[in-house]
C-alpha positions in Angstrom: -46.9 -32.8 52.8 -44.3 -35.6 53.3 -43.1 -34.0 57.1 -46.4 -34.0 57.8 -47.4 -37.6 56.8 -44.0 -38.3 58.6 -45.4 -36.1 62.1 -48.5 -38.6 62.0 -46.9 -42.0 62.2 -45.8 -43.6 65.7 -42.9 -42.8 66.8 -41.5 -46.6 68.2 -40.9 -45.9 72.3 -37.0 -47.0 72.9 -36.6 -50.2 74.2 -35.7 -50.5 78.5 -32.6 -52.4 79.8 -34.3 -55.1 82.3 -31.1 -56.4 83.3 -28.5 -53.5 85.0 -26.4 -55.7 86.5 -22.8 -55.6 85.2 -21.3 -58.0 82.3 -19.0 -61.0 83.0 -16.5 -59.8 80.7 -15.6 -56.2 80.7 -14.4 -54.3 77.4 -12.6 -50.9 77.8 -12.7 -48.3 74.8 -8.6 -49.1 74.0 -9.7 -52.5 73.2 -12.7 -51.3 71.1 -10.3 -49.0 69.1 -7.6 -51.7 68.4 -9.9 -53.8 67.0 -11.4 -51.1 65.0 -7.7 -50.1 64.2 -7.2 -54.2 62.6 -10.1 -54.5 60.6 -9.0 -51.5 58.6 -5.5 -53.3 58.3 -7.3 -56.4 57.1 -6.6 -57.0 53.7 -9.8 -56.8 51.6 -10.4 -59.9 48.8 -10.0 -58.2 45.5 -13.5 -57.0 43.9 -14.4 -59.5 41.4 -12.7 -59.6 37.7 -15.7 -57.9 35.0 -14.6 -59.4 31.4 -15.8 -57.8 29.0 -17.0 -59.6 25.7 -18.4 -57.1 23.1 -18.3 -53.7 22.0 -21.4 -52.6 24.1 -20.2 -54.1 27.1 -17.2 -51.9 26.5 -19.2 -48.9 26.0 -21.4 -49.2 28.8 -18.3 -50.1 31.3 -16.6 -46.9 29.9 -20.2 -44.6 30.6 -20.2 -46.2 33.7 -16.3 -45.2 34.7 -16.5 -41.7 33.0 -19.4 -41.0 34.8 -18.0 -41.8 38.3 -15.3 -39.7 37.3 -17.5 -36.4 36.7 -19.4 -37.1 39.7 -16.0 -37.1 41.7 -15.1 -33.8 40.1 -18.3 -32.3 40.4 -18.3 -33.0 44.3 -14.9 -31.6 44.5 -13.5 -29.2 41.9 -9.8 -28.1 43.3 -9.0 -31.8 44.3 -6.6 -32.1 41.3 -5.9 -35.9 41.9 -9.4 -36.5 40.3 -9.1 -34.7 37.6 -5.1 -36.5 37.1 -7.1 -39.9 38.2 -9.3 -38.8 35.3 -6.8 -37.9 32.6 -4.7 -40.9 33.5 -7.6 -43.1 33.1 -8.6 -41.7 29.4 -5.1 -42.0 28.3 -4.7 -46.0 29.5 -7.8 -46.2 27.0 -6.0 -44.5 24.4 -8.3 -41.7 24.6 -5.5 -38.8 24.3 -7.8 -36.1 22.9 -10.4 -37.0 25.8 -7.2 -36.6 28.4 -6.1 -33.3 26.8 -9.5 -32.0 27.3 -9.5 -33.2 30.8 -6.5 -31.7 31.7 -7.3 -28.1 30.0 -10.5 -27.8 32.1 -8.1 -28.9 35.4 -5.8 -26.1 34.3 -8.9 -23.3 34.1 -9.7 -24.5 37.6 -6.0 -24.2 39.1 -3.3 -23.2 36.2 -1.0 -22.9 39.3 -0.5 -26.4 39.8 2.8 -27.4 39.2 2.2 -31.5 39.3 -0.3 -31.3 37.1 1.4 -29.1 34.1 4.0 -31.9 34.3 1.1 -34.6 33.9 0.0 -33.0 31.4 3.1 -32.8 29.4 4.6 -35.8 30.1 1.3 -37.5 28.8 1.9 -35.2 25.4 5.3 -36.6 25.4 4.9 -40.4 26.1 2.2 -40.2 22.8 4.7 -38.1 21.1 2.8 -35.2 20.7 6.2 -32.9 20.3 4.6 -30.0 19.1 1.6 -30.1 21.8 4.4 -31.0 24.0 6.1 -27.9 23.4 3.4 -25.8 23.6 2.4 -27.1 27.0 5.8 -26.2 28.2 6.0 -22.5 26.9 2.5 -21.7 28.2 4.0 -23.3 31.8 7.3 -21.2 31.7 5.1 -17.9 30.9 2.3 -18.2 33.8 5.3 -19.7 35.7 8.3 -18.4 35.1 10.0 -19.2 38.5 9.3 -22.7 38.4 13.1 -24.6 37.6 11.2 -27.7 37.0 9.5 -26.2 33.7 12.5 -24.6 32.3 14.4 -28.6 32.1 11.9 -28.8 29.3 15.2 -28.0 27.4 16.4 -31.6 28.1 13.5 -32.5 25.9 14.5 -30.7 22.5 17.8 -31.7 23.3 16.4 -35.2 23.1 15.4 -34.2 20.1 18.3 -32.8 18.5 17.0 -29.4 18.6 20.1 -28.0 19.8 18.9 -24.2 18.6 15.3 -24.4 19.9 17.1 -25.8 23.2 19.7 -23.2 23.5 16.4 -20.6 23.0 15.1 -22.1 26.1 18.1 -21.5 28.4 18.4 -18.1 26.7 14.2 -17.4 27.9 15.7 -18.9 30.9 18.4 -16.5 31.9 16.7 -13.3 31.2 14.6 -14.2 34.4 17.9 -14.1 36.4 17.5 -17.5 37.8 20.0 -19.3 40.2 23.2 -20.4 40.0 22.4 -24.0 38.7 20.7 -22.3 36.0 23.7 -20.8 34.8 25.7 -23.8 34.9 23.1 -26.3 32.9 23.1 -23.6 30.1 27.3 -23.7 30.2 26.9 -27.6 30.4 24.7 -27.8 27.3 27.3 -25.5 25.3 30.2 -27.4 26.4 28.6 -30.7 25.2 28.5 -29.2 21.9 31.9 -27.6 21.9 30.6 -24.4 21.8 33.6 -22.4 24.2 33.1 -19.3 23.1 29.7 -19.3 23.8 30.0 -20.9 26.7 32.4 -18.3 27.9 29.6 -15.5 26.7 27.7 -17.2 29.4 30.0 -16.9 32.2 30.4 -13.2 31.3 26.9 -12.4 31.6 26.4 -14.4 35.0 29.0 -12.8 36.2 27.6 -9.7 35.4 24.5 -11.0 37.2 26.4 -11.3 40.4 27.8 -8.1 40.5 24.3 -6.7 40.4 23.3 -8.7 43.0 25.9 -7.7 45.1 25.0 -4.1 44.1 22.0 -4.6 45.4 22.9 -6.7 48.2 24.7 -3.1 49.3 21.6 -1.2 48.3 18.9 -3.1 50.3 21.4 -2.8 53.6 21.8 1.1 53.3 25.3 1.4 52.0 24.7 3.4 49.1 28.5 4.0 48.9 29.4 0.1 48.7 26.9 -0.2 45.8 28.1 2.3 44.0 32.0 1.4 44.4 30.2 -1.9 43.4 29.1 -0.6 40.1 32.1 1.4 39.6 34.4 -1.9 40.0 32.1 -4.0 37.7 32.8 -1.1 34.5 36.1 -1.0 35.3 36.3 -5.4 35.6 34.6 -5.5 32.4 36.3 -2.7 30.5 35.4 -1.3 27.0 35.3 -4.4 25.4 33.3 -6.2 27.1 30.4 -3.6 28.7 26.7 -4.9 28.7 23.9 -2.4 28.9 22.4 -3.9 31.8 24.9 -3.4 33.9 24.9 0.2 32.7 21.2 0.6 33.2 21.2 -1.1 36.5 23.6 1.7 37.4 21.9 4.4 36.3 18.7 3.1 38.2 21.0 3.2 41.3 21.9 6.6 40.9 18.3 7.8 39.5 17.0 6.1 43.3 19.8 8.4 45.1 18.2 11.4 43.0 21.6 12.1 41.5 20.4 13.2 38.0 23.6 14.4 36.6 25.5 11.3 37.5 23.0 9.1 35.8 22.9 11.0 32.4 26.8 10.9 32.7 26.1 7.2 32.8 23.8 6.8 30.0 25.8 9.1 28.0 29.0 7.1 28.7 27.3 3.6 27.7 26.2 5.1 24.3 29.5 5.9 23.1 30.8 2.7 24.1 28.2 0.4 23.1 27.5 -0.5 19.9 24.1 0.8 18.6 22.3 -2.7 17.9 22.8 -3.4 21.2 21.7 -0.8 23.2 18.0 -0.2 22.5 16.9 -1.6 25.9 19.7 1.5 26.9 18.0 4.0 24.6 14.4 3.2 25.9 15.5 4.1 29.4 17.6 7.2 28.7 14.4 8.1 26.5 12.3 7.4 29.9 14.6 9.4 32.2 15.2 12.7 30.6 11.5 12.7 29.8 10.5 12.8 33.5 13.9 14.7 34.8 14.9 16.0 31.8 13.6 19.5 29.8 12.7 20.1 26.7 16.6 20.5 25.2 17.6 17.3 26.7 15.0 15.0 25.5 15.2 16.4 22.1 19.3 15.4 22.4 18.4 11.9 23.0 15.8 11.3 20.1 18.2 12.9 18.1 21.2 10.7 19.3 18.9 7.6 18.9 17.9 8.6 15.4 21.4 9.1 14.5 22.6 6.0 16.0 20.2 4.1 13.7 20.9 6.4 10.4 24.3 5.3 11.1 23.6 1.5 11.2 22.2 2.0 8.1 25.0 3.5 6.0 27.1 1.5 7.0 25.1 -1.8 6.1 24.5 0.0 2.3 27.0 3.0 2.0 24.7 3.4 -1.3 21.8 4.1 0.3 21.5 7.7 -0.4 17.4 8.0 0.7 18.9 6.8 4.7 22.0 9.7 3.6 19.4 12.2 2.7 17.9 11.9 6.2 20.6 11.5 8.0 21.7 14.7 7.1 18.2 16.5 7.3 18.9 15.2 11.1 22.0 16.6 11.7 21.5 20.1 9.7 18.7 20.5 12.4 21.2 20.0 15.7 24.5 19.4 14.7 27.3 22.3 13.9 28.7 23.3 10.4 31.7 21.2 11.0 29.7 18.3 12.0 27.5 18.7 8.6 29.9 18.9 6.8 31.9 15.8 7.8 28.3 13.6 7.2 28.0 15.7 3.2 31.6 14.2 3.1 30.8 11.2 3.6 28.1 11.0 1.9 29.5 12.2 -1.7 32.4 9.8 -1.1 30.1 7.0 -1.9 30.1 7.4 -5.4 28.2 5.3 -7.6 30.0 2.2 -9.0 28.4 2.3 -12.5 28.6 5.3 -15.3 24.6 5.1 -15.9 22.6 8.4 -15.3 19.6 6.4 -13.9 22.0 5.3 -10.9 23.8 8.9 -10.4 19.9 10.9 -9.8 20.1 10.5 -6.2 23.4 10.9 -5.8 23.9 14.2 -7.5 21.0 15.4 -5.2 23.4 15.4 -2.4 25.7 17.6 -4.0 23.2 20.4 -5.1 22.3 19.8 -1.1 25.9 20.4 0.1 26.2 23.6 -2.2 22.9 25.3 -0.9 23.5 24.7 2.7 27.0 25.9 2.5 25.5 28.9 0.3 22.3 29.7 2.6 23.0 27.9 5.9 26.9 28.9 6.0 27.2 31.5 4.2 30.4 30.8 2.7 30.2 31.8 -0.8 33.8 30.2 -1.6 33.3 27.2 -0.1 29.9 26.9 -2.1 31.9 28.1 -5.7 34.5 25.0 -4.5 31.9 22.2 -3.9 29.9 23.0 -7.6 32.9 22.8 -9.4 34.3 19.6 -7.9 30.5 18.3 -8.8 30.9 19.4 -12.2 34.5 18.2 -12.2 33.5 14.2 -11.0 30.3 14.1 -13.4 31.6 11.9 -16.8 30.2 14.5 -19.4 31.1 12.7 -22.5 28.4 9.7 -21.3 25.9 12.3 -19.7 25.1 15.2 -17.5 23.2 17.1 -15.6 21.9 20.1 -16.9 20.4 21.5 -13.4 23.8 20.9 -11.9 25.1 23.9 -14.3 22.0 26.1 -14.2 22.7 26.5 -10.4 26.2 26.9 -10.8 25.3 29.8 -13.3 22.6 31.1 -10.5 25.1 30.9 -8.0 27.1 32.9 -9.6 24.6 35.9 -10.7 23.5 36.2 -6.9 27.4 36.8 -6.3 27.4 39.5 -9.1 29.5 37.4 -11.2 28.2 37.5 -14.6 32.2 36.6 -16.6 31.6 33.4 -14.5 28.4 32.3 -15.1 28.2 32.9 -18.7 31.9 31.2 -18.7 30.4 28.1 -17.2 27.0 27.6 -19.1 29.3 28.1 -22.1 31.4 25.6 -21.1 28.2 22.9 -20.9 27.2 23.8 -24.5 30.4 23.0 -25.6 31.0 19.7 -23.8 27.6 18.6 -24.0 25.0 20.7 -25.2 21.0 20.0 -24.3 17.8 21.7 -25.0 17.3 22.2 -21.0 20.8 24.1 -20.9 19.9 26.1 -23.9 17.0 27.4 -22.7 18.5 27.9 -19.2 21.0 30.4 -21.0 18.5 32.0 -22.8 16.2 32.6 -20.5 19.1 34.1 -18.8 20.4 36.7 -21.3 16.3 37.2 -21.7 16.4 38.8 -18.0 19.3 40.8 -18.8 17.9 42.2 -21.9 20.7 41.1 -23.9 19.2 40.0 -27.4 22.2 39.8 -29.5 23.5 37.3 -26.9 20.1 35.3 -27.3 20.2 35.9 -30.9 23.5 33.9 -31.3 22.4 31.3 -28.5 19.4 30.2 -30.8 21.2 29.8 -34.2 24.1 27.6 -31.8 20.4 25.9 -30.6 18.7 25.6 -34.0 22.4 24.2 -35.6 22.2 22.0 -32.5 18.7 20.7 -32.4 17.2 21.8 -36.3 14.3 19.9 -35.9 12.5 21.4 -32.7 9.8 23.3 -33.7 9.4 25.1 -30.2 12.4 26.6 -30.8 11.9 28.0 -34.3 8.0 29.6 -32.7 10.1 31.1 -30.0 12.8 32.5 -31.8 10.3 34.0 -34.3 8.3 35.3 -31.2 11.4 37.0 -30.3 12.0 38.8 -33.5 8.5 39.9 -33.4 8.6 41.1 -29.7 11.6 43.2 -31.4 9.6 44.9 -34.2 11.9 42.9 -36.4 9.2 41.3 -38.8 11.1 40.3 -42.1 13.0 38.6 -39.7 10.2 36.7 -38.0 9.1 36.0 -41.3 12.2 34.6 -42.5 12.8 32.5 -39.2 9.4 31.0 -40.2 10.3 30.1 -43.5 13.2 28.6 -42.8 11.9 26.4 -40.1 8.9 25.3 -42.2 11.9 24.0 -45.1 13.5 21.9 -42.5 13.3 18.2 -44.0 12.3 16.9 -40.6 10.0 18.4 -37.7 8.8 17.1 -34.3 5.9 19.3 -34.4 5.4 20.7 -37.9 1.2 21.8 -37.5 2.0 23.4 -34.4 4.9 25.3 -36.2 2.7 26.6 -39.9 0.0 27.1 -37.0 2.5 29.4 -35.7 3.1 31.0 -38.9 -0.3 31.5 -39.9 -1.1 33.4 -36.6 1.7 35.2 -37.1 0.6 36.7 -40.6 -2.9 37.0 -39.7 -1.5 39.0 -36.7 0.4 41.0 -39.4 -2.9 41.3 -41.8 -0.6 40.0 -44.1 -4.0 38.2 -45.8 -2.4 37.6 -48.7 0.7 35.5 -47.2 -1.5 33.9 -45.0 -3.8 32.3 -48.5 -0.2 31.3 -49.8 0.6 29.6 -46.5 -2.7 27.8 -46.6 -2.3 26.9 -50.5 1.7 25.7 -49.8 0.5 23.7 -46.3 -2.5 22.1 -48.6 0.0 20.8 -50.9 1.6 19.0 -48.4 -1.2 17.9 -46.1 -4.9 17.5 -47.1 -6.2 17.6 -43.8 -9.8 18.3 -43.2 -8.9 20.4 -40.1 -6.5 22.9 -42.6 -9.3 23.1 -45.1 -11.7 23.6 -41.8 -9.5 26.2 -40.9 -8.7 27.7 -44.3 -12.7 28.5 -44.7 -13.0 30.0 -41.2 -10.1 32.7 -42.2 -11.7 33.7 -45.3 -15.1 34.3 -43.6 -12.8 35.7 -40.8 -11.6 38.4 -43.7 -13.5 41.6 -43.9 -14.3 41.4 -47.6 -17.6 41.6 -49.9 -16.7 38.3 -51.6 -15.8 36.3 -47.7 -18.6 33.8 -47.8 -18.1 32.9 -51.4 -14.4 32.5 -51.3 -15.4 30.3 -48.0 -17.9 28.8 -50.0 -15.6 28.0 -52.7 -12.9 26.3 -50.3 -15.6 24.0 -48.8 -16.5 22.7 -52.5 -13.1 22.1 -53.5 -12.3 20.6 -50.1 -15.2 18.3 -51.1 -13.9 17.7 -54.4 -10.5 16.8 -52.9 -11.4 14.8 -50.4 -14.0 12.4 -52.8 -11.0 9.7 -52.6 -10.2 9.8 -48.9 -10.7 6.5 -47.0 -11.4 8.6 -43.9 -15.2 8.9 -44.1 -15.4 10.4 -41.1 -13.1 13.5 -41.7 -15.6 14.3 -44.8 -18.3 14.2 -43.2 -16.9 16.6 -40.1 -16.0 18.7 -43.4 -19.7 18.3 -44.7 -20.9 19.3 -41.2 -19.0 22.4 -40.6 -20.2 23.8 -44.5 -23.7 23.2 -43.2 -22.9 25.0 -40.4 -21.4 27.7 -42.6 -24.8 27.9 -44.6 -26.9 27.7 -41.7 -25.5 30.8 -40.3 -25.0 33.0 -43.5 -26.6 31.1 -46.7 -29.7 30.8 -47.9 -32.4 28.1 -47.7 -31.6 26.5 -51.2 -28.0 27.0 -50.4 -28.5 25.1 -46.9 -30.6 22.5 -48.4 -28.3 21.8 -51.4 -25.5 21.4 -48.7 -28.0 18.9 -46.9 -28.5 16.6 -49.7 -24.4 16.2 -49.7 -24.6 14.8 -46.1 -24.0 11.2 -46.2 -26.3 8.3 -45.1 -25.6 6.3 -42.0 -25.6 2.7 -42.1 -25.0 -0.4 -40.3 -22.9 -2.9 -41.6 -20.9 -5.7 -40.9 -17.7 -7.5 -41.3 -15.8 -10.2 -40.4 -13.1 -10.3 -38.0 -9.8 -12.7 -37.9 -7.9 -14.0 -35.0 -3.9 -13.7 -35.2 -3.8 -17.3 -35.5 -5.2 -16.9 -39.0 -9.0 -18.4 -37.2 -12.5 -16.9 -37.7 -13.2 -15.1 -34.9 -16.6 -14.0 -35.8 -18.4 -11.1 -37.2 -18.7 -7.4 -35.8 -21.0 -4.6 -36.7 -20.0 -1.1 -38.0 -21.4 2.1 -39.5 -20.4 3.3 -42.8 -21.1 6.7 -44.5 -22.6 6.5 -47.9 -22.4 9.9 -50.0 -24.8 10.7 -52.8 -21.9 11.1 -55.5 -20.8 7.3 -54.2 -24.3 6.2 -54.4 -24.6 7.0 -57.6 -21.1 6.1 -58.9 -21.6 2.4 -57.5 -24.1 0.5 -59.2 -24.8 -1.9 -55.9 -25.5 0.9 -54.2 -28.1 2.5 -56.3 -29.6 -1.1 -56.1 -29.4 -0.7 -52.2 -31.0 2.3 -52.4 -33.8 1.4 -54.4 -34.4 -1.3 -52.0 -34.7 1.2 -49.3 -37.0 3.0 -51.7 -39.2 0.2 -51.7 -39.6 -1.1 -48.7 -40.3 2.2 -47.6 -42.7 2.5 -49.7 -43.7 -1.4 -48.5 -44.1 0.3 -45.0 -46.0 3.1 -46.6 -48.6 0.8 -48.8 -48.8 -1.4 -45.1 -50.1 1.4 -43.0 -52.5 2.5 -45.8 -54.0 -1.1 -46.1 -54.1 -1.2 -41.9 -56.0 2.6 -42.2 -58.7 0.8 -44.7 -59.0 -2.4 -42.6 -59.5 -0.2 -39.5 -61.9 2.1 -41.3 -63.8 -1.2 -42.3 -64.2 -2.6 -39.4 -65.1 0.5 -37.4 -68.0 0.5 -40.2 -69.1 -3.2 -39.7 -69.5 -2.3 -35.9 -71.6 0.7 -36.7 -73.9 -1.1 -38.6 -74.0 -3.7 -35.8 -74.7 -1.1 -33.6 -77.4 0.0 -35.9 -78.9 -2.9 -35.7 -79.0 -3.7 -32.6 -80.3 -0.7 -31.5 -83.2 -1.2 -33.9 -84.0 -4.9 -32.3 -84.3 -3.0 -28.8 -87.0 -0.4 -30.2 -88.5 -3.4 -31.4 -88.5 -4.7 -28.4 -90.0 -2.3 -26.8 -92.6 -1.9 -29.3 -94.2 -5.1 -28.8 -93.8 -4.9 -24.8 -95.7 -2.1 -24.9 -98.6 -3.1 -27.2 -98.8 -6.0 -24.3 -98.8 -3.8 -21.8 -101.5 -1.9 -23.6 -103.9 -5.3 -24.5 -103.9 -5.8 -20.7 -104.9 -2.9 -19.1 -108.3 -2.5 -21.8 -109.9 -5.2 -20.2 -109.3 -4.4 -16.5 -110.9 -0.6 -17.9 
């Protein structure tokens, strides 16, 4: 619409020059363009001084500003002066945030401006903003890293006295190779400090720079000779003492270019045994790298295992008592190395005894020895060699203090799977007498068990029961072995001997024992003494339990009633025991026993003994001595205490009546119900007899009205 409103007005017709004739005075176009070229020389009169009186003034001047500002930027984004213009501005204003912000979104449109990552950290530094400072710089030098003018950030935390986070710097610094000046500002800054030796470090490994360079200098230009007598003179400048692996690595990428694969696993291999291992990882990466593309199967398998050795290394020698980093350092070299190699690490290893007599410390460490025996025994193959290394073990161990009892048992083992018995029953003998334990006992005897010799084991258990009286285990198994032998009077009087030892670890496993043992034999009659002598000691509801299960167990006319009998004196007996709950598991199991094979009155006679369970409570107390408040429990109430106790037959006429409370209550409820559901029949009644009546009369109407209309 508005070019076509514009289409309809007049279009003004150009003015004609009435006079042609030429001017007085004639101007040529040089003298137009110098006086064009002064008036832009002319000094302009300064634009007119704004002062500013209030707060909003201030406000609205610095919209006004900002918002020129943006505009500028938005017309031009990559013109970094407006955005430094910008920044500049904000910080005059102390507006630093506002000129950080400014100069982060300059950086996401170029981050490869040099000037204005120095802007931007010089403004950090002139607010001291150190640490935004420094982070400036380090984000520079890592998009950057070329850039010299970044890396003088050092001169800053030298400012600062941070003489380690400046000598990091130079060190970031030179492992980008840069040139020589560099080199010599790092040497500067250590010399400032006194720090010769370190400066001298630094000369060594720019020298070393420079010899790769000139290695590469050679390389570039075809003279693959030159570089390589370059190399060659560089390991021979620097010697054994002083090798780098970069120079060796550099090297071996020479050769490695030249496809001479043998000459550059020399190389590699060379640098390893001359370098120490915490210095050559960058060296073990590479070697890694190159035998996995050139190398097979055999020669990449060499280098893990050299790497991983290196580093097991490293760490015995930082903790000699590590036995954990000596367990798999020899697991490593078992795998690869020779005999003579493994054994010189087991050496090694068992030298590092451990400084204090305590068994908890000597666990691991004996480990190593049972290791060096079986792989001299199973690996080797060297029988003698394997005899040697136990008995030196046995021969370091401080037996008086403690032993090991699986060092011996192998030792004996060893020595049957040589076929010499004299030896091994010679040393276990030997360990019972310096320092006898249940685990070597049993060793021994298990031993002469396999060979069937059962005098032998005989004599070891009287040397074990005179050793160890108490252990029930070993009463039940010598007994067992006496019965295995037919011997029974024996058994028996293992058994009875055990069971008259004043002190037992186990002693209801052990007359457990003995019971099975003469129920085995049908020795009934030994077994009721057993259980008569074991009651005199113990009134245990599970022995009584178990006493009334064997008679019923008997095949006799009288078994339920001698069972019968037990339960009622265990009853009897146990009237006194605090345990309530063991009487009534007692209680429980004769019901059982009636329910099975009594009678009705027998079973309900047995039911009126069962005690009555009820809640109670009690009141508990703190350690302090405070009230810490009240706790329900359930007690067991027998009818013999109930009647005994004259506040329980009170509470149990009190249960009587308000039973019979409840009873009485429902009745009354029943009659109240039964009354009411009368009273509604009647109403019912009633009603229904007003309807009919009703009715009646509406009929009778009904009937008066249609007679006349007939």
């Amino acid at each position: 619409m508005a070019s076509t409103a514009a289409g309809k007005q007049r279009i003004p017709k150009v003015a004609k020059v009435k006079n042609k004739a030429p001017a007085e005075v004639q101007i040529t176009a040089e003298q137009l363009l110098r006086e064009a070229k002064e008036r832009e020389l002319e000094l302009l009169p300064p634009p007119p001084k704004q002062k500013i009186t209030d707060e909003e003034e201030l406000n609205d001047y610095k919209l006004k500003k900002r918002k020129g500002f943006e505009d500028n930027i938005r017309k031009n984004r990559t013109v970094i002066s407006n955005w430094i213009k910008y920044a500049q501005w904000e910080e005059s204003l102390k507006e630093v945030q506002r000129a950080r912000s400014i100069y982060e979104r300059a950086l996401d449109v170029d981050h490869r401006n040099i000037a204005l990552w120095l802007k931007y950290a010089e403004m950090e530094m002139k607010n001291r903003q150190v640490n935004h400072a420094r982070n400036i710089w380090d984000r520079a030098i890592t998009i950057l890293p070329r850039v010299n003018q970044f890396w003088y950030y050092s001169y800053m935390e030298e400012m600062l006295g941070n003489v380690a986070g400046c000598r990091q710097v130079f060190e970031r610094w030179t492992e980008w190779e840069p040139e020589e000046q560099a080199w010599h500002s790092y040497i500067n800054f250590e010399l400032r400090y006194k720090e010769v030796d370190k400066a001298r470090s630094i000369y060594e490994r720019y020298i070393l720079h420079n010899w790769i360079k000139y290695a590469r200098f050679e390389d570039k230009h075809g003279y693959i000779a030159h570089g390589r007598r370059v190399f060659e003179r560089a390991v021979e400048f620097f010697g054994e003492e002083h090798v780098d692996e970069r120079l060796f690595v550099a090297f071996a990428r020479f050769e490695e270019m030249q496809k001479e694969m043998e000459r550059v696993r020399v190389i590699y291999k060379y640098a390893l045994e001359r370098i120490p291992k915490t210095q050559a990882q960058e060296l073990f990466k590479n070697y890694t790298m190159f035998e996995k593309k050139f190398g097979d199967r055999r020669g990449i398998e060499d280098v893990i295992v050299n790497k991983r050795r290196f580093q097991y290394e490293e760490e015995v020698k930082a903790n000699p008592h590590n036995y954990d980093a000596w367990f798999d350092y020899l697991r490593l070299v078992e795998s690869d190395a020779e005999a003579d190699a493994v054994r010189d690490v087991y050496e090694r290893a068992i030298a590092n005894m451990p400084p204090i007599q305590e068994k908890r410390h000597w666990r691991r460490y004996i480990y190593l020895w049972i290791n060096y025996a079986l792989y001299e025994e199973l690996e080797v193959k060297d029988p003698e060699r394997t005899r040697q290394v136990y008995q030196a073990c046995l021969d370091l161990i401080p037996h008086k203090k403690f032993t090991f009892a699986k060092m011996w048992l192998l030792y004996s083992q060893f020595e049957i799977r040589q076929k010499n018995l004299p030896a091994a029953r010679r040393g276990l003998g030997s360990a019972i007498g310096k320092c006898p334990k249940n685990k070597l006992f049993k060793g021994y005897i298990e031993l002469e068990l396999q060979l069937r010799e059962f005098d032998r084991c005989r004599k070891l258990y009287q040397k074990y029961l005179e050793f160890s009286p108490e252990n029930c285990s070993t009463w039940i198994k010598f007994a067992e072995l006496e019965t295995i032998l037919g011997d029974v009077e024996r058994a028996r009087a293992i058994f009875e001997l055990a069971i008259g030892q004043p002190r037992l670890d186990m002693p209801e496993v052990l007359w457990k024992s003995y019971i099975d043992f003469e129920i085995e034999q049908e020795e009934f009659d030994h077994t009721r003494d057993l259980y008569q002598r074991l009651l005199q000691r113990t009134q245990h509801v599970k022995v009584w339990i178990s006493f009334a299960k064997f008679e019923l167990s008997v095949e006799a006319p009288q078994r339920l009633q001698r069972s019968r009998q037990i339960y009622e004196e265990a009853n009897k007996s146990m009237r006194s025991c605090e345990e309530k709950e063991e009487r009534l598991m007692l209680m429980e199991a004769w019901r059982d026993l009636e329910a099975a094979f009594g009678s009705d009155e027998d079973l309900e006679r047995v039911s009126k003994l069962l005690p009555e369970k009820v809640k109670k409570r009690r009141k508990l107390t703190a350690e302090d001595g405070s009230d810490a408040g009240w706790e329900e429990y359930y007690d067991y109430i027998f009818p013999e205490d109930a009647a005994n106790q004259p506040n329980l037959k009170l509470l149990a006429m009190a249960k009587m009546w308000k039973r019979q409370q409840q009873v009485d209550d429902d009745e009354d409820e029943e009659e109240e119900e039964a009354e009411d559901k009368d009273e509604e029949d009647k109403e019912d009644e009633d009603k229904e007899k007003d309807e009919e009546a009703v009715d009646m009369e509406d009929k009778e109407k009904d009937d008066d009205e249609e007679a006349p209309n007939q």
